[in-house]
C-alpha positions as CSV (number, residue, x, y, z in Angstrom):
1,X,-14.0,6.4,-3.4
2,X,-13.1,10.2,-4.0
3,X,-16.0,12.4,-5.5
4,X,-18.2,11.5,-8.6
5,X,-16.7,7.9,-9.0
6,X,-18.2,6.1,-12.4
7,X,-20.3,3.4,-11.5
8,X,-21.4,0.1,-13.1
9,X,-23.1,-3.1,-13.1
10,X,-21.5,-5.9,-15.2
11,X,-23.2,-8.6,-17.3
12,X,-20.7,-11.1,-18.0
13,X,-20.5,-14.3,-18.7
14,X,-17.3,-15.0,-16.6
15,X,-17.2,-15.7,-13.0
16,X,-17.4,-13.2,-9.8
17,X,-13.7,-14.8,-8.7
18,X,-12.4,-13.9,-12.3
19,X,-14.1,-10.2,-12.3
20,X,-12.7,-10.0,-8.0
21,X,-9.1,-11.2,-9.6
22,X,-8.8,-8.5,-12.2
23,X,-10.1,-5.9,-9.9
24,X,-7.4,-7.0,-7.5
25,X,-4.7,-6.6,-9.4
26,X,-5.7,-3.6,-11.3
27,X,-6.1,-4.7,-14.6
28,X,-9.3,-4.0,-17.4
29,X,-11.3,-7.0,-17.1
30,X,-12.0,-6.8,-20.9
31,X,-13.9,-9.6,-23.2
32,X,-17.0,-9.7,-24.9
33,X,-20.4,-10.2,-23.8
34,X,-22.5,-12.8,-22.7
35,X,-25.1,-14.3,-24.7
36,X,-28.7,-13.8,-23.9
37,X,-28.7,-17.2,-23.0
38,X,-25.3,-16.9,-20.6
39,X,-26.6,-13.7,-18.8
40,X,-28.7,-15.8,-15.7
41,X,-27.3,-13.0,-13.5
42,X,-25.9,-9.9,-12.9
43,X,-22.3,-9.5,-10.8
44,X,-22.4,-5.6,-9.2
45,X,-19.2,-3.9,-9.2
46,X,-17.8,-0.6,-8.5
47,X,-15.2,1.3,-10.4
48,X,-12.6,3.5,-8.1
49,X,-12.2,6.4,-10.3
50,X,-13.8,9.7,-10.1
51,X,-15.8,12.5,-12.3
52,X,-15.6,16.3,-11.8
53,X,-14.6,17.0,-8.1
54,X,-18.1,17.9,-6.0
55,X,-18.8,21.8,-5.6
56,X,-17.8,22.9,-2.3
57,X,-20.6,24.4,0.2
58,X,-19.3,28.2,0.9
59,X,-21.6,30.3,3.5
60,X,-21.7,34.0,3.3
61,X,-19.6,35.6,5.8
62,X,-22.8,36.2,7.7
63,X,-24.2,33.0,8.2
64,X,-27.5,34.3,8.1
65,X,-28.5,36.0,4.7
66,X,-30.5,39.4,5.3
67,X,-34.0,38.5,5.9
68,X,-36.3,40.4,8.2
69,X,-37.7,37.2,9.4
70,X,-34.9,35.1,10.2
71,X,-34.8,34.0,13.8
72,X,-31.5,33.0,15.7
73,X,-30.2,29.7,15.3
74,X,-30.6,28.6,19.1
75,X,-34.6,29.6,18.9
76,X,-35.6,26.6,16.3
77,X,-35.6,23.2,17.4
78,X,-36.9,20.7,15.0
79,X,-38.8,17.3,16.5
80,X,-39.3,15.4,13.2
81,X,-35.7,15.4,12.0
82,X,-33.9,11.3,12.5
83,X,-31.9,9.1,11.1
84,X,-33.0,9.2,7.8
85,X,-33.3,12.9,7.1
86,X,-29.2,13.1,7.8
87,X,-28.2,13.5,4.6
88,X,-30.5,16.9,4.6
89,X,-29.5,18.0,7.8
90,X,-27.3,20.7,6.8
91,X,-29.4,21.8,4.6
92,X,-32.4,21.7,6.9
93,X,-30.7,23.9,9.7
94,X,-29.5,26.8,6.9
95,X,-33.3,26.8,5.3
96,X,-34.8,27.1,8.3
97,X,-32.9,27.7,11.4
98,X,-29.7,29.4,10.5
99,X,-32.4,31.4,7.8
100,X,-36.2,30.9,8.1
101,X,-36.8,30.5,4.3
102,X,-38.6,27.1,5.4
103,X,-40.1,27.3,9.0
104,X,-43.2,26.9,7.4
105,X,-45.2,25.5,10.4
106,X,-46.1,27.0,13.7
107,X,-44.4,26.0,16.7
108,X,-45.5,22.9,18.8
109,X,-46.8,22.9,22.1
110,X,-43.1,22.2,24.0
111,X,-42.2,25.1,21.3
112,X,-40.4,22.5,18.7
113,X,-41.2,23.0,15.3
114,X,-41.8,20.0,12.6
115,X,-40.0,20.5,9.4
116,X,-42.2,17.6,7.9
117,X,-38.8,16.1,5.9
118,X,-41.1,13.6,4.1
119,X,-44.3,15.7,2.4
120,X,-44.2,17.0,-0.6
121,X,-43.4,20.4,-1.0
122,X,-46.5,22.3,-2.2
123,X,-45.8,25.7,-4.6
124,X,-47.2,28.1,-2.0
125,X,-44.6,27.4,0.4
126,X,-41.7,27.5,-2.4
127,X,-42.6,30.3,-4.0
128,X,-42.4,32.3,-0.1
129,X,-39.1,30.1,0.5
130,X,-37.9,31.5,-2.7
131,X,-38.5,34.6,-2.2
132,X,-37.2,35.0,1.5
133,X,-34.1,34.0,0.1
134,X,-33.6,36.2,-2.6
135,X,-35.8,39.0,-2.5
136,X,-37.3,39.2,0.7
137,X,-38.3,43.4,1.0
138,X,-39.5,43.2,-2.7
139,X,-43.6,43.7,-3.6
140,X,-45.5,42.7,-6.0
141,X,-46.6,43.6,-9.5
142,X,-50.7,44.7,-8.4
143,X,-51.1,44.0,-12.2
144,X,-50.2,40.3,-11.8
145,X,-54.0,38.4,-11.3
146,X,-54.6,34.8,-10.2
147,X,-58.2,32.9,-10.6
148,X,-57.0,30.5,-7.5
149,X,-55.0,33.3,-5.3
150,X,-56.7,36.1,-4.0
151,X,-54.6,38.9,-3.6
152,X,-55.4,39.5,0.4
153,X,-53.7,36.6,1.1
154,X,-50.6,36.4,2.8
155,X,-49.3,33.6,0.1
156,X,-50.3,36.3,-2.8
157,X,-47.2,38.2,-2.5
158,X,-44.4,35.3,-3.1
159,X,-46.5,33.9,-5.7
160,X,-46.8,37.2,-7.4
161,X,-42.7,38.1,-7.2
162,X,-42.0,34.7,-8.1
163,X,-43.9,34.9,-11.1
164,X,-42.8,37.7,-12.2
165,X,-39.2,37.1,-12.1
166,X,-40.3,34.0,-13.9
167,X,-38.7,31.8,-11.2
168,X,-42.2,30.1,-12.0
169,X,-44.7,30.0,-13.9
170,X,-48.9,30.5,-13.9
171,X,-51.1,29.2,-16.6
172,X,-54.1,31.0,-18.0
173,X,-53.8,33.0,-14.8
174,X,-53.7,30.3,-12.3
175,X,-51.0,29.4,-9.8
176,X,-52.0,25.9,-8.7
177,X,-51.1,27.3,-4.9
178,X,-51.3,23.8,-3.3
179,X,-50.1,21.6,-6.3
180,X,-46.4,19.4,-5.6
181,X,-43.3,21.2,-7.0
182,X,-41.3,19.1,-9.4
183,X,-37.2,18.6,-9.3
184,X,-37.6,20.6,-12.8
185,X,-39.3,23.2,-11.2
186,X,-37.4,23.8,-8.6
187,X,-34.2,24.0,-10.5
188,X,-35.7,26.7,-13.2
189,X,-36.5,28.8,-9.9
190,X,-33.0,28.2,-8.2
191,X,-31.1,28.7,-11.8
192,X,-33.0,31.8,-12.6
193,X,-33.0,33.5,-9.0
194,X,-29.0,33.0,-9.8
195,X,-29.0,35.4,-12.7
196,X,-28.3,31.8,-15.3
197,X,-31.3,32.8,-17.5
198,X,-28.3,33.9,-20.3
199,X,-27.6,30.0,-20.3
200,X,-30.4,28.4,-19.7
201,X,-31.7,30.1,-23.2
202,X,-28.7,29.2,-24.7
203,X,-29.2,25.5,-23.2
204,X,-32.7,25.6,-24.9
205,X,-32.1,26.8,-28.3
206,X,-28.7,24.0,-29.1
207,X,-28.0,23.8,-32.3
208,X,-25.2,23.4,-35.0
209,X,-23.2,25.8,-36.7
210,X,-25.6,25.5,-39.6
211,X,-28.5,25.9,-38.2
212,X,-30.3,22.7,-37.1
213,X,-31.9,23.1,-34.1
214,X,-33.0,20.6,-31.2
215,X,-36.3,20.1,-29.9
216,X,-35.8,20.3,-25.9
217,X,-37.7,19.4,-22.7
218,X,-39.6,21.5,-20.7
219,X,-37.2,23.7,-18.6
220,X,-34.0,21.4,-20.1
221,X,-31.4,24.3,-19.7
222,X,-32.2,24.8,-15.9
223,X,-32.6,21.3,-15.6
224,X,-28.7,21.2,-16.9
225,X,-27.5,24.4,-15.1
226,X,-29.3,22.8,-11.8
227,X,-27.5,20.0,-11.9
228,X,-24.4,21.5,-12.6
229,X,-25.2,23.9,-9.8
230,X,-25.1,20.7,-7.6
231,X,-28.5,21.4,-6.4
232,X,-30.1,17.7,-6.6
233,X,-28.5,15.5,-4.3
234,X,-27.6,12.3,-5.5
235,X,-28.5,9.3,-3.2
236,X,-25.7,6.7,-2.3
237,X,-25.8,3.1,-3.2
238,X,-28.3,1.0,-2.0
239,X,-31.0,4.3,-1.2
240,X,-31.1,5.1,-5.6
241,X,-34.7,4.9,-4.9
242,X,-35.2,8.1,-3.3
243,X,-33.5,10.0,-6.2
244,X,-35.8,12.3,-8.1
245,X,-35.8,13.3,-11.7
246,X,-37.0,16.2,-13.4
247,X,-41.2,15.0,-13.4
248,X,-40.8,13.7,-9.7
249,X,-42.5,15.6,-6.8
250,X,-40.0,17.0,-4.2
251,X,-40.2,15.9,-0.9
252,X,-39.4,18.9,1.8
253,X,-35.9,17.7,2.4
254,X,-34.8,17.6,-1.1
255,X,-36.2,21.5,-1.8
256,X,-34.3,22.0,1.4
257,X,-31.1,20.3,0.3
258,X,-31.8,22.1,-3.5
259,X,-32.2,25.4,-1.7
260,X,-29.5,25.5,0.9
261,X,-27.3,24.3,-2.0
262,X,-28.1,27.4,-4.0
263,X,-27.4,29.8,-1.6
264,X,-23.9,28.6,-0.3
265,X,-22.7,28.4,-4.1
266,X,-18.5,29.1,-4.7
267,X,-18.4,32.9,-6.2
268,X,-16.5,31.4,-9.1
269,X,-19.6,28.3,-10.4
270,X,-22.3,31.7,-11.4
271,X,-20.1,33.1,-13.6
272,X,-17.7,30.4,-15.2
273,X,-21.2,28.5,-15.8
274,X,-22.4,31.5,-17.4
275,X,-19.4,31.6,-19.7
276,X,-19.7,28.7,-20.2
277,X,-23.2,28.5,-21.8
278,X,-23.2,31.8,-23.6
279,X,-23.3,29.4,-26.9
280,X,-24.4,26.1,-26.8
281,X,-23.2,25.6,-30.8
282,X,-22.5,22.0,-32.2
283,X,-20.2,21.4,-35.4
284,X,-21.6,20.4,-38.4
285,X,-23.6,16.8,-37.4
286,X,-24.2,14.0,-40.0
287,X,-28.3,11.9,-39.3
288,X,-26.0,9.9,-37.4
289,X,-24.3,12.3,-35.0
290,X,-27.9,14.4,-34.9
291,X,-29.8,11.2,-33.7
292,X,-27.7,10.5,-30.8
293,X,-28.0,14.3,-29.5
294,X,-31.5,14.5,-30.2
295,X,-32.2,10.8,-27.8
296,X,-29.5,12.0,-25.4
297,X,-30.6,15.3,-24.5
298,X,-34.5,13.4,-23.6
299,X,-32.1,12.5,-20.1
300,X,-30.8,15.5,-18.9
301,X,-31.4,15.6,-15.4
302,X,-31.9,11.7,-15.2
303,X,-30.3,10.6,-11.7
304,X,-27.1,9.0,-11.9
305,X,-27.6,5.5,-10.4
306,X,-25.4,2.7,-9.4
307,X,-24.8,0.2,-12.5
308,X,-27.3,2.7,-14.6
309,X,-28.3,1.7,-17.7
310,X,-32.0,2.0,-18.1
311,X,-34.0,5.5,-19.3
312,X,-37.5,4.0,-19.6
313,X,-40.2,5.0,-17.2
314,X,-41.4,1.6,-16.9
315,X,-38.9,-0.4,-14.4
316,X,-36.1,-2.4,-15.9
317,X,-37.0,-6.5,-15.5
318,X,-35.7,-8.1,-12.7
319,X,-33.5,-10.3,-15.1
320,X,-31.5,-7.5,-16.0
321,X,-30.9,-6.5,-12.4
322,X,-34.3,-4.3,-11.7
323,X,-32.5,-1.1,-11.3
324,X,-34.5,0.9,-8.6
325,X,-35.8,3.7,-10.8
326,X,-34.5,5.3,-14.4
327,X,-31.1,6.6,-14.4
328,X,-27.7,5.7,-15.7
329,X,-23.9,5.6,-14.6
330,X,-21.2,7.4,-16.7
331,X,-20.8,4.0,-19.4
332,X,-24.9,2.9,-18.8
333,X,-25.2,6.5,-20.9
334,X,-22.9,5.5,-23.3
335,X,-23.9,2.4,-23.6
336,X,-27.9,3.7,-24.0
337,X,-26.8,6.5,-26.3
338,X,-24.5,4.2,-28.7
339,X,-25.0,0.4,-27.8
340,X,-27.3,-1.6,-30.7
341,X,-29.4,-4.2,-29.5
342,X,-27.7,-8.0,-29.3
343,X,-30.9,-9.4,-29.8
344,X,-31.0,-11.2,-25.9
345,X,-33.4,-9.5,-23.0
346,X,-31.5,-6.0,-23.1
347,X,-32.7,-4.3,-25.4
348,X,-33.5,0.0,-26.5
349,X,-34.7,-0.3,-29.9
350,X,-37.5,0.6,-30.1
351,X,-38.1,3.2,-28.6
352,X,-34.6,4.5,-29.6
353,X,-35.0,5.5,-33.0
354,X,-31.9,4.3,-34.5
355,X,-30.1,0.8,-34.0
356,X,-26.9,1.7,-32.9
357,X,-23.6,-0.1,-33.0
358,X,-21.0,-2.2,-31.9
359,X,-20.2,-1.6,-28.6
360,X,-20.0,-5.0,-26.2
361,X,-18.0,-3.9,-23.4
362,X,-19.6,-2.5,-20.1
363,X,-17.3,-0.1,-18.4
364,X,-15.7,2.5,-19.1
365,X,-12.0,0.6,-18.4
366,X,-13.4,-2.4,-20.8
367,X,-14.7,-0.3,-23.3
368,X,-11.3,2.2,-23.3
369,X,-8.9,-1.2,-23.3
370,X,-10.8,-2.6,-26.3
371,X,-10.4,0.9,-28.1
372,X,-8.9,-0.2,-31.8
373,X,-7.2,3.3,-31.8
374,X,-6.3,5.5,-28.9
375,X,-7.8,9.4,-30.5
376,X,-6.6,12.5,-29.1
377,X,-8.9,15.2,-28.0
378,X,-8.2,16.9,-31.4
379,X,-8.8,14.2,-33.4
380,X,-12.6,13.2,-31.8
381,X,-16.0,13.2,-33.8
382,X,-19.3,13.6,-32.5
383,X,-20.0,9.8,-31.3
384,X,-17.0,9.3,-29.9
385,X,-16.7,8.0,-26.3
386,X,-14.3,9.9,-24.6
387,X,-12.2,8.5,-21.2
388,X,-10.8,9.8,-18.0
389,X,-8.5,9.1,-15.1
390,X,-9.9,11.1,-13.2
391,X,-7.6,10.1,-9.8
392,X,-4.6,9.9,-12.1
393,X,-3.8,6.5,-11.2
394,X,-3.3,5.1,-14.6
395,X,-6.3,3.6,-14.7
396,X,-9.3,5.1,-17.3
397,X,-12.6,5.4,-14.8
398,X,-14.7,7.9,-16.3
399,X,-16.4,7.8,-19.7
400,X,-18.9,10.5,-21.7
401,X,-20.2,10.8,-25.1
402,X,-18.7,13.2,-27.4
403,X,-21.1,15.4,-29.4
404,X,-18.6,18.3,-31.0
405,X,-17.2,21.9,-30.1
406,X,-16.3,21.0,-26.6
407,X,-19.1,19.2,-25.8
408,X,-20.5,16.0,-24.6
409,X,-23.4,13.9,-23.2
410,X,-22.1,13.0,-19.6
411,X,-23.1,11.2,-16.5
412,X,-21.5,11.5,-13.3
413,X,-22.1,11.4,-9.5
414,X,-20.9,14.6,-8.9
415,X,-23.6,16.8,-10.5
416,X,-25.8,13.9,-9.9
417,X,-26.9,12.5,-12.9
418,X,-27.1,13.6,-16.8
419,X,-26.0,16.9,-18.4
420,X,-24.4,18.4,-21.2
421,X,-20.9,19.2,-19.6
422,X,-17.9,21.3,-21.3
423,X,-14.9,19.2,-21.8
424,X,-13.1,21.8,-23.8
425,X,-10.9,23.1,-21.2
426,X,-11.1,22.5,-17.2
427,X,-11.2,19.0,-14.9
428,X,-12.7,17.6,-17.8
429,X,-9.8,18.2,-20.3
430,X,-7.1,17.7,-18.2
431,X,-8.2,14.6,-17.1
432,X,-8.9,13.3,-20.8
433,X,-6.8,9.9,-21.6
434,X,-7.8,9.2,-25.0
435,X,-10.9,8.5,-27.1
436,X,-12.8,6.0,-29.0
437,X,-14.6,5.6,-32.6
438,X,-17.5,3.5,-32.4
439,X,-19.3,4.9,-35.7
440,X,-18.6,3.7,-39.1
441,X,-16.6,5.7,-41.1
């Protein structure tokens, strides 16, 4: 499957060999859904398409950044590193070998050092990571004060220039040195130390061209701009356990992963994000249109997971298919943005504040084959699923949620889970097949 494939899980009331037939030969499986009584089990299936192509990694032409610590790659050797850390391992060697942002630990007595993949990354040790990699000779601000840091530590330093870049934060003057750092923290840090601060504000004061404005999460702009940086990597099927959202503590190798990713960015993502964001300005919204923004933009930075469909923080019921942990696929957001409840076991309402409508079909092929009207880009309202072919094969295999000027509520595998992504111009628009009205009129 090419990058950032729209995943699902079906309920349906038809039989694996009919779903396996219409896969086979290439056609929508459309029809409508089950009964509450009918759905005794879920059928898993995978749709071929893709989303937005995956960021490329691109190292400086000096593979080790500047950094008056950095030690030569053939000096580290790591003894804690297996199997299971493999997806990190890249990552892992550029943090901390290649660059020694993250050799954190002294050596061992063979002279290995342990990276310690598994713990949980404690804010001392991010803040110094942090700053190694971005602005290693700088010193602090003598007027910045911490209850809980003295300032003749060694950690006082990276906390201080950390702070006062405001790649984090201290409250009522204390740092919380050995507290866990948070996928939302980590992103703000990583966003802001990439000079995204223009769109991050922008991210956090959305509104419409007449002047509502939408109440946002905690660090939701570089929750968006990290995951459009490609910084929080997305765990394949079968492993959506280990993905983190934005309240999860970080293990080691995903702030190595994070970091390594921020560092080897394309010249071009910085500044096209940053145009990008400069406005985050939504058309005139009706109580309808303003609902689904205000529910949708809760998720940003929700992992994407397999057959998605479930935003609660307590764990979907095993009769629905017990997802591993909240998180959605490309048509489970548009199915828990727009979907009303069909009064069986699946049900969002409450806590979603509004019922919803008509909207039966699963994936993004079923619910694009059932469309009454095929809409052109020009022609969408906010509420409007929109529908991709993303490996121009014919076949629609992406799906978002319209919300005006450009943009929409989106989940893909490539940035990993939920944003607000521009499909005004770019991959987005010129992979765009035709959209959907689902709301009355």
């Amino acid at each position: 499957m090419l990058p950032g494939g729209c995943l699902f899980r079906r309920r349906l009331r038809t039989t694996a060999i009919a779903i396996v037939a219409s896969m086979v030969i290439g056609m929508p499986f459309a029809t409508a859904p089950a009964s509450a009584a009918e759905r005794d089990r879920s059928v898993r299936a995978g749709e071929s398409g893709t989303g937005m192509p995956a960021l490329p990694v691109v190292y400086p032409r000096m593979r080790a950044i500047a950094n008056p610590a950095s030690r030569t790659a053939s000096a580290v050797r790591f003894a804690d590193l297996g199997m299971s850390d493999a997806w990190a391992k890249e990552g892992i060697v550029w943090v901390a070998k290649t660059n020694s942002w993250m050799l954190d630990f002294a050596p061992n007595p063979d002279g290995t050092y342990d990276f310690r993949p598994d713990a949980i990354e404690r804010r001392k040790y991010f803040a110094r990571s942090v700053v190694r990699a971005f602005v290693p000779n700088e010193a602090p601000d003598p007027s910045i004060v911490f209850d809980d840091l003295d300032a003749s530590t060694s950690w006082y330093r990276y906390a201080a220039v950390a702070v006062a870049h405001g790649w984090m934060t201290a409250r009522n003057g204390t740092f919380d040195p050995d507290g866990a750092v948070t996928m939302s923290m980590v992103h703000r840090a990583l966003a802001l130390a990439l000079g995204l601060g223009p769109a991050a504000r922008a991210l956090n004061t959305i509104h419409t061209r007449d002047g509502v404005r939408f109440k946002t999460p905690t660090n939701f702009g570089t929750n968006v701009l990290g995951m459009r940086l490609g910084l929080r990597y997305n765990a394949p099927t079968g492993s959506e356990s280990n993905d983190v959202g934005p309240k999860d503590r970080m293990p080691r190798a995903q702030v190595a992963y994070s970091l390594w990713r921020a560092t080897t960015q394309p010249s071009w993502n910085v500044p096209g994000l940053l145009t990008q964001y400069t406005n985050v300005e939504l058309p005139h919204l009706g109580p309808r249109a303003q609902e689904i923004v205000r529910w949708g933009i809760r998720y940003a930075g929700y992992p994407y997971i397999w057959g998605g469909e479930w935003g609660l923080e307590s764990k979907e019921p095993s009769a629905l298919g017990g997802q591993p942990r909240s998180g959605f696929d490309c048509s489970g957001l548009t199915w828990w943005l727009l979907r009303a409840d069909d009064g069986g076991s699946w049900n969002v309402n409450p806590p979603r504040p509004y019922e919803g409508w008509s909207l039966p079909q699963r994936t993004s092929a079923d619910m694009a084959a059932m469309a009454p009207k095929h809409l052109r880009y020009d022609d969408l309202h906010p509420g409007d699923p929109m529908f991709y072919d993303g490996d121009g094969d014919g076949t629609v295999d992406h799906v978002d949620t319209y919300i005006g000027h450009g943009w929409a509520l989106d989940s893909s595998s490539t940035p990993g889970g939920v944003t607000i992504m521009w499909v005004g111009s770019g991959w987005y628009r010129d992979h765009f097949s035709w959209g959907r009205r689902v709301l009355p009129s």
